[in-house]
ROSE-4610 file (N, C-alpha, C; in Angstrom, 1 decimal, always signed):
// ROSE-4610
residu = [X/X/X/X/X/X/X/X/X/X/X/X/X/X/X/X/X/X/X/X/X/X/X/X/X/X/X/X/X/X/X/X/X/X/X/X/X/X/X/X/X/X/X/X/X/X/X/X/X/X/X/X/X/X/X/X/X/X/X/X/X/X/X/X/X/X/X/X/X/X/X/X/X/X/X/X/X/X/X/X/X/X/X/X/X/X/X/X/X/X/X/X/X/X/X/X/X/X/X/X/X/X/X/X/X/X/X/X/X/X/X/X/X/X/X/X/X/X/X/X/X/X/X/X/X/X/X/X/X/X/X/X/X/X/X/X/X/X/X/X/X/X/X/X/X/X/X/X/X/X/X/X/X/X/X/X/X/X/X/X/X/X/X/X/X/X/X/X/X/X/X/X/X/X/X/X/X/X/X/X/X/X/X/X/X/X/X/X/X/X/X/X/X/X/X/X/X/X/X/X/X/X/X/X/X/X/X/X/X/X/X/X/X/X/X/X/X/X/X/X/X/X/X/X/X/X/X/X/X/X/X/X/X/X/X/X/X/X/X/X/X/X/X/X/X/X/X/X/X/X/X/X/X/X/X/X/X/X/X/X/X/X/X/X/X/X/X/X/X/X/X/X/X/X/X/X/X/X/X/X/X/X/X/X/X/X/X/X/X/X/X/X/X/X/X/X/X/X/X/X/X/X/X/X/X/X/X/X/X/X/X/X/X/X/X/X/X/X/X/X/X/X/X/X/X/X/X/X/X/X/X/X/X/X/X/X/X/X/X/X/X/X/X/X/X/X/X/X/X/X/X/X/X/X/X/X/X/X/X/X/X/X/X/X/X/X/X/X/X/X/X/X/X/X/X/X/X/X/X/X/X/X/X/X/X/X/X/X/X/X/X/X/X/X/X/X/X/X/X/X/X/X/X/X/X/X/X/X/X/X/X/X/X/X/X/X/X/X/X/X/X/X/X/X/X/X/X/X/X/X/X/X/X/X/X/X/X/X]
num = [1/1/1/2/2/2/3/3/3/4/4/4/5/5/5/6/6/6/7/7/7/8/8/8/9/9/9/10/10/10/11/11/11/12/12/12/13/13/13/14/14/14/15/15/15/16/16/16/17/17/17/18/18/18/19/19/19/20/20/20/21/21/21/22/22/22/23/23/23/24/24/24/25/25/25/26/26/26/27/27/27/28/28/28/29/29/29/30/30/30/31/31/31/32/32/32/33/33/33/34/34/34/35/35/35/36/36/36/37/37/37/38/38/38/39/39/39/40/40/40/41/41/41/42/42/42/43/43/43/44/44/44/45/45/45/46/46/46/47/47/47/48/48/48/49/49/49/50/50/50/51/51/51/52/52/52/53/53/53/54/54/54/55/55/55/56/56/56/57/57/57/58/58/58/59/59/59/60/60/60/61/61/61/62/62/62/63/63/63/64/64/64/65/65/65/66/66/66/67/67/67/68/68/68/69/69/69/70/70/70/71/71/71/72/72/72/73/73/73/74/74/74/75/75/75/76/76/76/77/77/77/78/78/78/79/79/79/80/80/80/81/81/81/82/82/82/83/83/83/84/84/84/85/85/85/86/86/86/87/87/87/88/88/88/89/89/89/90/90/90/91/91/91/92/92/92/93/93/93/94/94/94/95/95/95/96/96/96/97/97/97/98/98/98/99/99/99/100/100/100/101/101/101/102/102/102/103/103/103/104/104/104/105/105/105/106/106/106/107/107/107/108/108/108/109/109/109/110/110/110/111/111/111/112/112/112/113/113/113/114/114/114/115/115/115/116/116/116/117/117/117/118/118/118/119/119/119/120/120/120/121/121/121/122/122/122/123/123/123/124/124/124/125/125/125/126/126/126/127/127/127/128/128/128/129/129/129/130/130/130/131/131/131/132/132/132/133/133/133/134/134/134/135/135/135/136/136/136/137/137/137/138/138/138/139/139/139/140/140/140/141/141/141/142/142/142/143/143/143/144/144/144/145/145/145/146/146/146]
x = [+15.6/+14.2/+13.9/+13.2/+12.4/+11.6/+12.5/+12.3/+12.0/+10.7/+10.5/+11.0/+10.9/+11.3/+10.3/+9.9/+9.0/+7.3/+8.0/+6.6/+6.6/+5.8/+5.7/+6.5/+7.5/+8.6/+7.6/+8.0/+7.1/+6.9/+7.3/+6.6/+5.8/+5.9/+4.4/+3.1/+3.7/+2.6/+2.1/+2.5/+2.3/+1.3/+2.1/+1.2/-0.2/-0.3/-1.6/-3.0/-1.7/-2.7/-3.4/-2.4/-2.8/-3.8/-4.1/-4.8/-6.3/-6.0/-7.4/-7.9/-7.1/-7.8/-8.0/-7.7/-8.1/-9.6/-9.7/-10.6/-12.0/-12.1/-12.6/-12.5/-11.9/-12.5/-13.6/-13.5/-14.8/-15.9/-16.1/-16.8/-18.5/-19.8/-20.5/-20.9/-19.7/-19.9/-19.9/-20.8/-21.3/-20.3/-20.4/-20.7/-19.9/-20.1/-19.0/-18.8/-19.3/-18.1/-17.0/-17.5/-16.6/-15.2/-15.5/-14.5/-13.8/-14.0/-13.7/-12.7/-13.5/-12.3/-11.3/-11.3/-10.2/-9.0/-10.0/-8.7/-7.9/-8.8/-7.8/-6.8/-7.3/-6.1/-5.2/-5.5/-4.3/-3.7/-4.0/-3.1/-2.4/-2.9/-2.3/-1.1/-1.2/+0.1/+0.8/+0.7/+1.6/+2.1/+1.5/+2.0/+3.0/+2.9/+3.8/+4.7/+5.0/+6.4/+7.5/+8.8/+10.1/+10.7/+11.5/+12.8/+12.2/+12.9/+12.5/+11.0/+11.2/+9.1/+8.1/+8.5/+7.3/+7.5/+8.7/+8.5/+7.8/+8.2/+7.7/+5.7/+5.7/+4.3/+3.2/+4.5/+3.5/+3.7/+4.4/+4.3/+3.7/+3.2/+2.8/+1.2/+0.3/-0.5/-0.6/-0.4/-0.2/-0.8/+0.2/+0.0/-0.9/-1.7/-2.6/-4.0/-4.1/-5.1/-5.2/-4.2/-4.4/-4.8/-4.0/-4.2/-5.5/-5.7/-6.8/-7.8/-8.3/-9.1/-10.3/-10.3/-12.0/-10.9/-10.3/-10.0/-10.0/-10.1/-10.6/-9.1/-8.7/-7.2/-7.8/-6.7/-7.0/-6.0/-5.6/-4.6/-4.6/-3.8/-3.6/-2.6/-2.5/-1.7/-0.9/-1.7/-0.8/-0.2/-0.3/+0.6/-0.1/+0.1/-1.4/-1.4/-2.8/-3.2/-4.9/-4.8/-5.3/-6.1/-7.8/-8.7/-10.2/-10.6/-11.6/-13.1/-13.5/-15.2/-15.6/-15.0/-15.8/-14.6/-14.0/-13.0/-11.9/-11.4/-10.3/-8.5/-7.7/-6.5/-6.1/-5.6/-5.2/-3.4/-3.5/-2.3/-1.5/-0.2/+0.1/+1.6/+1.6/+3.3/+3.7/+5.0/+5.0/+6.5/+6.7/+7.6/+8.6/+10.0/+11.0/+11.2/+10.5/+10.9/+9.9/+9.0/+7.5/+8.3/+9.3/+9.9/+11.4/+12.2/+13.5/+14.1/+13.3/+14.3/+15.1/+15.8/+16.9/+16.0/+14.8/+14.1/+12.6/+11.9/+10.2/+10.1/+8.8/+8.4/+7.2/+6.7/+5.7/+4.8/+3.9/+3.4/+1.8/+2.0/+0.4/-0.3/-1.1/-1.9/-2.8/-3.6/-4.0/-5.0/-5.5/-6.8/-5.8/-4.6/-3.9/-3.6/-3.9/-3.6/-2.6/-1.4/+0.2/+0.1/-0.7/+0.0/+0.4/+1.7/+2.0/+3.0/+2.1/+3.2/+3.0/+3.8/+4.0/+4.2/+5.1/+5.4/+5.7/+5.1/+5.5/+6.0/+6.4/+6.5/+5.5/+5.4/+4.2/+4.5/+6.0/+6.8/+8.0/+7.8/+9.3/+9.6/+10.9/+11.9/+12.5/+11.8/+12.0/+13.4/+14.6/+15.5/+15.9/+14.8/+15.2/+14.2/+13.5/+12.0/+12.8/+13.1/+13.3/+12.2/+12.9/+11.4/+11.3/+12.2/+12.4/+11.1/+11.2/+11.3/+9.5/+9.1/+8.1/+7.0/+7.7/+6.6/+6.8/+7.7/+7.5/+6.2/+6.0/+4.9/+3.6/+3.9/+2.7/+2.1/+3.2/+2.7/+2.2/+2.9/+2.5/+0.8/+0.8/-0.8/-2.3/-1.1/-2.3/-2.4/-1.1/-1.7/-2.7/-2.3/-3.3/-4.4/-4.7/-6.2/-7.4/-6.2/-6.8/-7.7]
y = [-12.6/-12.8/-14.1/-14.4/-15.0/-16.6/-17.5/-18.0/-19.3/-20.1/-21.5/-22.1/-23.6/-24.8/-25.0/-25.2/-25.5/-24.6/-23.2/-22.8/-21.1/-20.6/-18.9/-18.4/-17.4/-16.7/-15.9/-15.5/-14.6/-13.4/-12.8/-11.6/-12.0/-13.0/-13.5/-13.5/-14.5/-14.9/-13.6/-12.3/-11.5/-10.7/-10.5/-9.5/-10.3/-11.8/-12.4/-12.4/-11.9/-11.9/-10.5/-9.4/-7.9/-7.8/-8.8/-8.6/-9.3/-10.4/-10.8/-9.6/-8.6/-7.6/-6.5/-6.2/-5.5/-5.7/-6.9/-7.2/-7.5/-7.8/-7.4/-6.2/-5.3/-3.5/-3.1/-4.0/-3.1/-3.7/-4.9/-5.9/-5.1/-5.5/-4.6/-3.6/-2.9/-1.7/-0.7/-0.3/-0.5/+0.9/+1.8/+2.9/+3.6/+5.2/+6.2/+5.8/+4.7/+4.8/+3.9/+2.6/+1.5/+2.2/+2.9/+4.3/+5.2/+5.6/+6.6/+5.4/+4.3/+3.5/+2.9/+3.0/+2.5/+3.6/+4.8/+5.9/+6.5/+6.5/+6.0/+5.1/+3.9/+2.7/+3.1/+3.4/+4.0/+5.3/+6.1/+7.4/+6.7/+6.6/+5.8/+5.0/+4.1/+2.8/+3.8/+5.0/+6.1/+6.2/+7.1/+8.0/+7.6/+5.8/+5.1/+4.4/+5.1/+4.5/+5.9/+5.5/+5.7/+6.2/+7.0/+7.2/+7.0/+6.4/+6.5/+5.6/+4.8/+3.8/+5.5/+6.4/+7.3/+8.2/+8.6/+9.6/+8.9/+7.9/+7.0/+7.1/+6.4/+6.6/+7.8/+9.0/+9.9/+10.7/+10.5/+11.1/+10.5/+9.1/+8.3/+9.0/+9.1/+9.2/+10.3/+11.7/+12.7/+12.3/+11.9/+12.0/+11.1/+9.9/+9.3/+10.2/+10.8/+11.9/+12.3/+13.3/+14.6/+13.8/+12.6/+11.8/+11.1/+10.5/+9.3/+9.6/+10.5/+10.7/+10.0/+9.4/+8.6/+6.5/+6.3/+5.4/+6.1/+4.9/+4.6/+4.3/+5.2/+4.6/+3.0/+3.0/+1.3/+1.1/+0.1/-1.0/-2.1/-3.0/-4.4/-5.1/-5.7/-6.6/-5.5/-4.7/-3.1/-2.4/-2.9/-1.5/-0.2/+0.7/+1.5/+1.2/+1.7/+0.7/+1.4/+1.5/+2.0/+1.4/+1.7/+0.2/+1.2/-0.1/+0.7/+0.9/+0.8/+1.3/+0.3/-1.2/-2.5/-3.1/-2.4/-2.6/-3.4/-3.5/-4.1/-3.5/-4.0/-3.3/-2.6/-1.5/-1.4/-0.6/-0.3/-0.2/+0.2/+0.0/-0.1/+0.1/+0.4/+1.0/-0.4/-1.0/-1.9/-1.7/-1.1/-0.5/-1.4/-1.0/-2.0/-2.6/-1.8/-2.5/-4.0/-3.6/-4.6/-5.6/-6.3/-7.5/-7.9/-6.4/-6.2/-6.2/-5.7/-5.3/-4.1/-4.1/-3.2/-2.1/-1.9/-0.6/-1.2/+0.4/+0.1/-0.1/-0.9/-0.8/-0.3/+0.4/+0.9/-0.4/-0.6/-1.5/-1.9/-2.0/-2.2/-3.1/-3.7/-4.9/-5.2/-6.6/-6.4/-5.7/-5.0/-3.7/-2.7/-2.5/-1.4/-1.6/-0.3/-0.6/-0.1/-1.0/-0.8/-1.7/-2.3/-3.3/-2.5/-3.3/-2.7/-3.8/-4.6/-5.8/-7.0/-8.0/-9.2/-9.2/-8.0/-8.1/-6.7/-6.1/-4.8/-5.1/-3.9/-3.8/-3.6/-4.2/-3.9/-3.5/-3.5/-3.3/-2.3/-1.2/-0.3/+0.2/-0.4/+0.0/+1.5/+2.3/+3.5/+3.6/+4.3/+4.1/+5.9/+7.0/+8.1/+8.6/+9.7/+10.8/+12.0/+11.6/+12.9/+13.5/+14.8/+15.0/+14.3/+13.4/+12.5/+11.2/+11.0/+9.6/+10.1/+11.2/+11.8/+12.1/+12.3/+12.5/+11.3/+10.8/+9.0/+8.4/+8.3/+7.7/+8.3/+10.0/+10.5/+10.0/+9.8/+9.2/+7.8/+6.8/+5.7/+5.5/+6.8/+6.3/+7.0/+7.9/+8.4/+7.1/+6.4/+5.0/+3.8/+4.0/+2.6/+3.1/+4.2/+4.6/+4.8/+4.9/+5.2/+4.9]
z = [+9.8/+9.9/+10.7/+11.8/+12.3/+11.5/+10.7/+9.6/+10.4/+10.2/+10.9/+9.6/+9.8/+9.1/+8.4/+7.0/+6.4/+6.6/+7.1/+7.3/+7.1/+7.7/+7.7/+8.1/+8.1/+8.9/+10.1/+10.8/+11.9/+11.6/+10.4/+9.7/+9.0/+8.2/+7.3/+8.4/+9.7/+10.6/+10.8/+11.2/+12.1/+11.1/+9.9/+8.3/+8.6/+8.4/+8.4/+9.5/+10.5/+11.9/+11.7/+11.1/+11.2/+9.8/+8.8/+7.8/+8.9/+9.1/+9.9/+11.1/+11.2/+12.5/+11.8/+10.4/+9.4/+9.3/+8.5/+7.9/+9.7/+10.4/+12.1/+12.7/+11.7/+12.3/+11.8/+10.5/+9.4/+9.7/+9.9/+10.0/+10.8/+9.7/+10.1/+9.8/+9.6/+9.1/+7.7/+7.2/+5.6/+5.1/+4.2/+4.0/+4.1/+4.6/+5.5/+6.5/+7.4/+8.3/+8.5/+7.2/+7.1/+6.0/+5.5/+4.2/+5.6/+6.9/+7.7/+8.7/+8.6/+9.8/+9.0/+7.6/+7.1/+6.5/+6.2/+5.7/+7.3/+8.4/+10.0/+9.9/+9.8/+9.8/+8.7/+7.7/+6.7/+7.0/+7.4/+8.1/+9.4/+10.2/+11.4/+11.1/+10.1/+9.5/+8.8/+7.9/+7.8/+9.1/+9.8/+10.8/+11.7/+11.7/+12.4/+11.8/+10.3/+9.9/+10.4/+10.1/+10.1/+9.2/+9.4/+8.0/+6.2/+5.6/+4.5/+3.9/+4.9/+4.4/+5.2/+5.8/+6.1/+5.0/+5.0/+3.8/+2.0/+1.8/+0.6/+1.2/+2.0/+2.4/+2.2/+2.9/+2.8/+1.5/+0.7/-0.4/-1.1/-1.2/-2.1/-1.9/-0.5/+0.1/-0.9/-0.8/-1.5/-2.9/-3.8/-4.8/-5.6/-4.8/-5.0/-4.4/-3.6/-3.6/-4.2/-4.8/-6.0/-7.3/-7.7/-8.9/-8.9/-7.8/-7.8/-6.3/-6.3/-5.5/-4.9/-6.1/-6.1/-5.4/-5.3/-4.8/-2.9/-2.6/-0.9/-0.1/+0.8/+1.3/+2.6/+2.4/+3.6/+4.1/+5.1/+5.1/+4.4/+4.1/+3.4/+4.0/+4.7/+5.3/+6.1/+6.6/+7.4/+6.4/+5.7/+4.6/+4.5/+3.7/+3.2/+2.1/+1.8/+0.4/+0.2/-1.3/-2.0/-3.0/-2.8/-3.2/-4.1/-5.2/-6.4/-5.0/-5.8/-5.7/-5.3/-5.9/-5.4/-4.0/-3.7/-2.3/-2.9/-4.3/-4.5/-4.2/-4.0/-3.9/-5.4/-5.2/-6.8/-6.2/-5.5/-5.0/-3.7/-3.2/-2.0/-1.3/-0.4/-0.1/+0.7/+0.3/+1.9/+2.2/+3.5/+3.9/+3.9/+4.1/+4.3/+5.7/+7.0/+7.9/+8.6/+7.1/+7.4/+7.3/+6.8/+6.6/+6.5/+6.5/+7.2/+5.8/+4.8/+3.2/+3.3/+1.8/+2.2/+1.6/+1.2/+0.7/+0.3/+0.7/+0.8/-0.4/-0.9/-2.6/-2.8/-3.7/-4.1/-5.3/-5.0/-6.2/-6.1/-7.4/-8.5/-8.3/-8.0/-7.9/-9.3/-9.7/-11.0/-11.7/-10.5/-10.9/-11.6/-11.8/-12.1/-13.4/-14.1/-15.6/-16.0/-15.9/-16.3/-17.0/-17.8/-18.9/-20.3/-20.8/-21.1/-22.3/-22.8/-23.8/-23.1/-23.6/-22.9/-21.4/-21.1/-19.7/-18.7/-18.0/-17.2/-15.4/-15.1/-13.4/-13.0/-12.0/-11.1/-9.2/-9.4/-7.9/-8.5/-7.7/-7.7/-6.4/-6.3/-5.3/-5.2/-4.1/-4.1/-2.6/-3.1/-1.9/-1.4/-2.2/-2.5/-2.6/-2.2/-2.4/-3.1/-4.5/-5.1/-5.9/-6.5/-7.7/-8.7/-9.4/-10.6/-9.9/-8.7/-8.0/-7.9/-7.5/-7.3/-8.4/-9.7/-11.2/-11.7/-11.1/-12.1/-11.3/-9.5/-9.0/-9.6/-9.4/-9.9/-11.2/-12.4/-13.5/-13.4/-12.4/-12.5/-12.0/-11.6/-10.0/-11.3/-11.9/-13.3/-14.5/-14.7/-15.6/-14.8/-13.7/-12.9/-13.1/-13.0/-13.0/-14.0/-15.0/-16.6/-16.9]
């Protein structure tokens, strides 16, 4: 990775520049068409992943529709990402090549209701789109929403 001295690596810089051109698409625009240019940027940031972060993507896409319909697809720092009624993140794919990991993660932000005790996951490392890997997301995207 692209790592400066005491500062942002050049994927941090790059995520931050692509959140500020996120947040400068909508800009202005209220309603259906500010909901229409963001579930674009979120198909689009699918459509242009790879290998295993497209397939995680698009399956995630999937089963957050069928589960959670009423949340808004988006980007978040280019990821796709999945946001309430009041435009909060509640959850998001970020692929592995966004930052050169060895696998994409799926994970919960704090609008998501996985608590669960003193302490729960809120990030899972998917390296596999099975059907095990498949009814565990689906379960997890039905607790966040509860």
């Amino acid at each position: 990775m692209g790592e400066e001295k005491g500062g942002f690596s050049d994927e941090e810089k790059a995520a931050m520049k692509q959140r500020a051109d996120e947040l400068r698409s909508t800009k202005g625009l209220k309603g259906a068409a500010k909901r229409a240019r963001e579930m674009e940027a979120c198909v689009t940031a699918i459509d242009d992943l790879t290998g295993i972060d497209a397939e995680v993507a698009t399956v995630f896409h999937r089963i957050v529709s069928d589960e959670a319909p009423h949340l808004a697809p988006k980007t978040f720092y280019g990821f796709p990402a999945y946001a309430d009624d009041e435009g909060k993140v509640v959850m998001f794919v970020q692929p592995k090549s966004k930052f050169d990991t060895r696998y994409p993660t799926v994970n919960f932000d704090e609008h998501a209701h996985l608590d669960d005790g003193d302490m729960w996951p809120t990030s899972f490392a998917v390296v596999a789109v099975s059907p095990g890997v498949q009814s565990r997301l689906r379960d997890l995207v039905r607790r966040a929403v509860a």
